[in-house]
C-alpha positions as MATLAB code, in Angstrom:
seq = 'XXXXXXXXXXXXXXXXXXXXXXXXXXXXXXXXXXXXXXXXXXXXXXXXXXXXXXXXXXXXXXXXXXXXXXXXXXXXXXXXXXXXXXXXXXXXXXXXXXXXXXXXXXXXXXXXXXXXXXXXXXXXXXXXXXXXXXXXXXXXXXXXXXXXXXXXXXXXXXXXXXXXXXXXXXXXXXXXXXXXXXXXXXXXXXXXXXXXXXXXXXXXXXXXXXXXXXXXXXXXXXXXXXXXXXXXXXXXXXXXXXXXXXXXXXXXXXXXXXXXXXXXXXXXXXXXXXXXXXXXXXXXXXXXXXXXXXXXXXXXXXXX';
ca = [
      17.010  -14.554   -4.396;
      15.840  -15.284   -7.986;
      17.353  -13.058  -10.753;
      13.456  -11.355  -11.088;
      14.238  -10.059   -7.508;
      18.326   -9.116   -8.164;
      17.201   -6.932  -11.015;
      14.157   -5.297   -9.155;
      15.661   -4.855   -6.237;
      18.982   -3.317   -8.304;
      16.369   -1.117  -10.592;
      14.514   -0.035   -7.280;
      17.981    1.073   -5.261;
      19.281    3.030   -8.419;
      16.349    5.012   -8.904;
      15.471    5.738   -5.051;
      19.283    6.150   -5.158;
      18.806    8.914   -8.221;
      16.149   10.577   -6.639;
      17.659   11.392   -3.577;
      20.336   12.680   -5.044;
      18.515   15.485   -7.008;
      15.427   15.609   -4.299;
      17.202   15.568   -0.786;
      14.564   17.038    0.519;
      12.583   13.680    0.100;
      14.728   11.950    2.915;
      14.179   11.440    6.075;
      15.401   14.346    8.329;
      18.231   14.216   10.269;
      21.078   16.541   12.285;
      23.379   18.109    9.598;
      26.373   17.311   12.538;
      26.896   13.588   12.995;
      27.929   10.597   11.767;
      26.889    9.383    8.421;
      23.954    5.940    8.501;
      26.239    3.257    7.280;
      23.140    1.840    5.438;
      21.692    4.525    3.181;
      18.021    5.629    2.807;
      18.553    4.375   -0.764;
      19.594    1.140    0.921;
      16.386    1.251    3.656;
      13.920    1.385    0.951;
      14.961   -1.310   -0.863;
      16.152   -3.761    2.278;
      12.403   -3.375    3.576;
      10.600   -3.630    0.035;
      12.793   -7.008   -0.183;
      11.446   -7.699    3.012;
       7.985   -7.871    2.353;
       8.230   -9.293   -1.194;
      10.263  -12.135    0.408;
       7.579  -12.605    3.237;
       9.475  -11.963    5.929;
       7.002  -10.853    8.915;
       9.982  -11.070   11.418;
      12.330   -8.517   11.244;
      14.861  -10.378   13.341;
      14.578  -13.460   10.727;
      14.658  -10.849    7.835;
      18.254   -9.517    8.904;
      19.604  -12.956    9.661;
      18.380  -13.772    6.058;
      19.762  -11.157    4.672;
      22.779  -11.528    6.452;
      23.368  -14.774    4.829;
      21.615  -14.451    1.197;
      21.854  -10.213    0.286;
      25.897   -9.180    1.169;
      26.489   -8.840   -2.372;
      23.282   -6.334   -2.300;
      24.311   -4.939    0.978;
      27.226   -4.516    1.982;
      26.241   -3.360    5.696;
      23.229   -4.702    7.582;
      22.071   -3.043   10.898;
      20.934   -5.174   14.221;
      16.962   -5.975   14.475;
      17.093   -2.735   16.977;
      18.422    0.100   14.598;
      16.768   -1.140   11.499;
      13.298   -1.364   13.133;
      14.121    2.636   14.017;
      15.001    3.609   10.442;
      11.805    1.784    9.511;
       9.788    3.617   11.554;
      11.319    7.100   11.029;
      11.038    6.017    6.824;
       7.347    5.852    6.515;
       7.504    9.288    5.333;
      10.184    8.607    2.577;
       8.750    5.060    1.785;
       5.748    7.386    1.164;
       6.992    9.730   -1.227;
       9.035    6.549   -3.201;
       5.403    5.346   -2.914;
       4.349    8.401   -5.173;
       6.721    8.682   -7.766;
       7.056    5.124   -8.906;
       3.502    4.929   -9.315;
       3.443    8.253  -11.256;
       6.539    7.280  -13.781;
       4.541    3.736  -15.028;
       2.911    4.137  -17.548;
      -0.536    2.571  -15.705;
      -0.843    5.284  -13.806;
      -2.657    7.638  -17.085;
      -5.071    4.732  -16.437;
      -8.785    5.821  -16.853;
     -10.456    3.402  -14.910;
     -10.131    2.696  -11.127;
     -11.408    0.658   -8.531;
     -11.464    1.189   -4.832;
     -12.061   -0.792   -1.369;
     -11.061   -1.323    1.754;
      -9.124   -4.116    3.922;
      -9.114   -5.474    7.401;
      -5.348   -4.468    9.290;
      -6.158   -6.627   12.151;
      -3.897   -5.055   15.584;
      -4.558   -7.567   18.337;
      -7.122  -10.487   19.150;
      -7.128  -10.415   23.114;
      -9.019   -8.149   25.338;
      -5.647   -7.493   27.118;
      -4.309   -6.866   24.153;
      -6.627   -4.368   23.450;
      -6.592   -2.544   27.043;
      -3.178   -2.064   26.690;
      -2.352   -1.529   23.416;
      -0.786    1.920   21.872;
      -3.124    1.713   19.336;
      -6.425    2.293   21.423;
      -8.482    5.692   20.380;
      -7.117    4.792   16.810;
      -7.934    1.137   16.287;
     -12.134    0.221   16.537;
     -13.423   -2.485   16.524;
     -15.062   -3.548   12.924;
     -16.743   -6.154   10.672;
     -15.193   -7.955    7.560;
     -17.974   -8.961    5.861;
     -15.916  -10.903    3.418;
     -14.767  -13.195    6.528;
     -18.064  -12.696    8.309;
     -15.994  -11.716   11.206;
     -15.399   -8.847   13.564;
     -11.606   -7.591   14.332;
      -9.960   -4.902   16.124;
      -8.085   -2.713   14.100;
      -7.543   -0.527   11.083;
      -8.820   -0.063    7.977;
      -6.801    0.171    4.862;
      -8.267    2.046    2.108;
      -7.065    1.756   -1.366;
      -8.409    3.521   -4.883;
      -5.749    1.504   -7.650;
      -5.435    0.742  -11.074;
      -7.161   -1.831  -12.587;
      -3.479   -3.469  -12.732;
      -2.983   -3.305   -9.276;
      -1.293    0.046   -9.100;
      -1.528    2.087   -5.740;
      -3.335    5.628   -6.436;
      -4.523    7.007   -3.089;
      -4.879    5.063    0.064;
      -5.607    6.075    4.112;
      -5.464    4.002    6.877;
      -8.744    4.399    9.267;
     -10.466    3.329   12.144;
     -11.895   -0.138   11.669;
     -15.384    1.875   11.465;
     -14.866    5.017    9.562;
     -17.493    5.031    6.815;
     -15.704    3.682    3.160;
     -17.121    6.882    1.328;
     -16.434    9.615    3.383;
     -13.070    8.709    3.479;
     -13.259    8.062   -0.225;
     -14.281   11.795   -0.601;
     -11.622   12.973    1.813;
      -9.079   11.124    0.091;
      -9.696   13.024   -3.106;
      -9.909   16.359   -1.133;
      -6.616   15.735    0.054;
      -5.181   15.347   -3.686;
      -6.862   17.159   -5.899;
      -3.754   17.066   -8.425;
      -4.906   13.427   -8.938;
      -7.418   14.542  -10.933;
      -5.391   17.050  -13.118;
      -5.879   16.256  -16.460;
      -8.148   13.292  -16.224;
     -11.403   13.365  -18.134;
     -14.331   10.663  -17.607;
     -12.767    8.781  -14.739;
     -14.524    5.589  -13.941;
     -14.360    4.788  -10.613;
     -15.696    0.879   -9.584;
     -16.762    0.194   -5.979;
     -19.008   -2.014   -4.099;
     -22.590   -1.680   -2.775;
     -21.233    0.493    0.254;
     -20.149    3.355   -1.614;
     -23.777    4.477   -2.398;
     -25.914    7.553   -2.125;
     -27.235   10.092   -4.523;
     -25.747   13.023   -2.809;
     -21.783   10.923   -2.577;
     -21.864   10.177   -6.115;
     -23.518   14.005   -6.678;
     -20.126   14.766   -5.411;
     -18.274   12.435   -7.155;
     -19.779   13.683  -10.427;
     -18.233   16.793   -9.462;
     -15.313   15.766   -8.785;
     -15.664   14.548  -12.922;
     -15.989   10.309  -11.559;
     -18.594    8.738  -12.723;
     -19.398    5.565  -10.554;
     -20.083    2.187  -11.176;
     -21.468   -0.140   -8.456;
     -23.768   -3.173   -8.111;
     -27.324   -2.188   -7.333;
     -28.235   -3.162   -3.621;
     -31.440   -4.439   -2.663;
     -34.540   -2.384   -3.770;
     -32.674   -0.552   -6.484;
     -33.628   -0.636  -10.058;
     -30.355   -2.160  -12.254;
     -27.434    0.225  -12.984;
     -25.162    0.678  -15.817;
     -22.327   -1.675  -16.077;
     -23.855   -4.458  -14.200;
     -22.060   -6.944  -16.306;
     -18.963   -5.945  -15.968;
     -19.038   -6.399  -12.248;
     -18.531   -9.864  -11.745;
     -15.410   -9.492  -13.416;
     -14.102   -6.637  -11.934;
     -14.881   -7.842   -8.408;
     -12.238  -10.768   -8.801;
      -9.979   -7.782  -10.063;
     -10.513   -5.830   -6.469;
     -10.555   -9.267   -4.407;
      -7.058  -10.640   -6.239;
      -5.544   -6.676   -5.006;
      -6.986   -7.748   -1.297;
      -5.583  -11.002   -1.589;
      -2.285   -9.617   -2.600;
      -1.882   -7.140    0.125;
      -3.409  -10.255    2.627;
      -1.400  -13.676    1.009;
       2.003  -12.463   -0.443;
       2.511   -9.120    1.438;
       0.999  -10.394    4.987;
      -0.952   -7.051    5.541;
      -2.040   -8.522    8.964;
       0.843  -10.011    9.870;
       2.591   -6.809    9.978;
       3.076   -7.013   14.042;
       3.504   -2.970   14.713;
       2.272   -2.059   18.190;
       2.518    1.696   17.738;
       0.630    3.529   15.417;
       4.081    4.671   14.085;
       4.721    1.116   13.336;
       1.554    0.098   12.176;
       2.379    3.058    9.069;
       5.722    2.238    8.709;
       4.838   -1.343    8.162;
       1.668   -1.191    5.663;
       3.491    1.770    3.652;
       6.515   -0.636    3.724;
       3.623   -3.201    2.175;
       2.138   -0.357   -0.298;
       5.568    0.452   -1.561;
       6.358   -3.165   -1.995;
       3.468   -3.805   -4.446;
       3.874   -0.383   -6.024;
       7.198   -1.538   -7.090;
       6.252   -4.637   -8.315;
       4.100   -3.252  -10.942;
       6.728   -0.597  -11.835;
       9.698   -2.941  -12.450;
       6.912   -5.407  -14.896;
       5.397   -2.267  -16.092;
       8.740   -1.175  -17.180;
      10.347   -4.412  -18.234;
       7.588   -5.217  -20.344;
       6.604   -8.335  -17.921;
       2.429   -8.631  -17.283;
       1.418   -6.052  -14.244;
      -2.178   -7.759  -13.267;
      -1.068  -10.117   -9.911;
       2.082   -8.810  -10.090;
       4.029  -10.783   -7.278;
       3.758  -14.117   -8.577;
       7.104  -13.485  -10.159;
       9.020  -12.367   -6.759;
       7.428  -15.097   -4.483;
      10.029  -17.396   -2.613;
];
C-alpha cells in the first residue's frame, strides 16, 4: 500500500473505531454471551473499504493479499468463509459509517446535487437467471448508455457535485428513476433540514410537471436537458458540463470500485457488496476533504 492508503485507511479505523465506542448501538448485533470477534467491526469496515479501493473483486485473493501486504494494519485476518459472513451481516453498519462520514465533510452543506442511476449487472445466462436468489428482485433492464439490456439491479445515487454519496437505493433493473427519486426523499426528510434553494441536476428521464410540482415542494428546484418537443429550459448550458460530472461518478463506481464485478448471489450479498462500494468512495472524499487534497475523482490517489 502507498502512504495515501496507510493514512486513510489509519484515519478511517480510528474514527469508525471512535464511533463505536460512544454509539454501540451502531454495530452489528450480536449475543451478549460468547466469545469476542478477533477482528473488530472497527477492523471489518476498514479491511473491506481497503478491499474495494485496492480492486480486489475476489475475496479469497483479497485475504491472501492482505495476508501478505496489511499485518502491520491487521494484526488478525479471518478465512475467505468467516469474513464473507461478517460482510454480509455489516451492510447495516457499513451503512450507518456510510452516513456519518458523509455528514462530518464539509461537502456535504453542498447546495447543488446531481442524481442518476447505474446498471448492477447479477448474471448473464438464462440458467443463471432461473436459478438465481436474486429472481423477483433483479428485472431485466436497458442501459442506454451501453445500448444494452442486463439483468439486474439498479443503483440509484443523488451526490455532491464532488462525488459525495447523499441518498442512494438499490432497485429493480426497471423501477422508474423518479419515483424512486421521490421515495428516496420521503424516506429522509432530515436531508432537507435546513437547506434552502436546492438544485437538483438530472437527465431527460426525470421529467414531468406534476414530479417536479413535487419536487418544488419538497423546496428542489430541477434542472434537466429539454427532451424532444420541449421549448429550452433554464441552465441548458451548464449541462454539458455537469453531465461529465455525473458520468465520471458512474465511471467511478464502474472502473475503480468494480460495481458489477461485485459477484454476490444473494440479495444479502448483493447489499453488502455495493454498500461496501458506497462506503469506499464516501471515504475517499472524506479523508481529501479533510486533508485538504482535491475531492472531484477522488480515487485516483488510492489506485494500485
Amino acid at each position: 500500500m502507498t502512504n495515501n492508503q496507510d493514512t486513510l485507511a489509519t484515519a478511517l479505523y480510528a474514527t469508525t473505531d471512535d464511533l463505536l465506542k460512544e454509539r454501540p448501538d451502531l454495530a452489528s448485533w450480536r449475543p451478549p454471551v460468547g466469545i469476542a470477534p478477533r477482528l473488530s467491526d472497527a477492523e471489518l469496515v476498514t479491511l473491506a473499504v481497503m478491499q474495494a479501493l485496492l480492486g480486489f473483486t475476489s475475496e479469497a485473493r483479497w485475504i491472501r493479499h492482505a495476508r501478505t501486504h496489511l499485518r502491520h494494519l491487521f494484526p488478525y485476518l479471518p478465512q475467505q468463509p468467516g469474513y464473507n459472513k461478517r460482510l454480509r451481516k455489516a451492510a447495516g453498519l457499513l451503512r450507518r459509517v456510510t452516513r456519518i462520514l458523509a455528514t462530518t465533510s464539509s461537502v456535504w452543506s453542498d447546495d447543488v446535487w446531481v442524481v442518476d442511476s447505474t446498471p448492477v449487472e447479477c448474471g448473464r445466462s438464462r440458467e443463471t437467471v432461473k436459478r438465481s436468489d436474486l429472481a423477483g428482485w433483479a428485472q431485466y433492464g436497458y442501459c442506454a448508455s451501453h445500448s444494452r439490456f442486463f439483468w439486474g439491479l439498479r443503483l440509484h445515487l443523488i451526490c455532491t457535485l464532488q462525488g459525495l454519496p447523499v441518498a442512494f437505493a438499490l432497485t429493480g433493473a426497471k423501477a422508474d428513476e423518479r419515483e424512486t427519486l421521490l421515495d428516496l426523499l420521503a424516506a429522509e426528510p432530515g436531508l432537507l433540514q435546513g437547506r434552502t434553494g436546492q438544485t437538483l441536476i438530472g437527465d431527460k428521464n426525470y421529467y414531468g410537471r406534476a414530479f417536479e410540482h413535487e419536487l418544488a415542494e419538497h423546496g428542489i428546484q430541477l434542472l434537466r436537458p429539454a427532451r424532444k418537443g420541449e421549448r429550452q429550459r433554464p441552465g441548458a448550458h451548464l449541462f454539458e458540463p455537469l453531465r461529465q460530472v455525473i458520468e465520471s461518478i458512474n465511471e467511478t463506481f464502474k472502473g475503480q470500485l468494480d460495481l458489477e464485478q461485485h459477484r454476490g448471489r444473494t440479495p444479502g450479498g448483493v447489499v453488502a457488496r455495493v454498500m461496501q462500494r458506497i462506503l469506499a468512495l464516501t471515504a475517499a472524499v472524506w479523508h481529501n476533504d479533510a486533508t485538504g487534497h482535491t475531492v472531484l475523482r477522488s480515487l485516483t490517489a488510492y489506485d494500485h
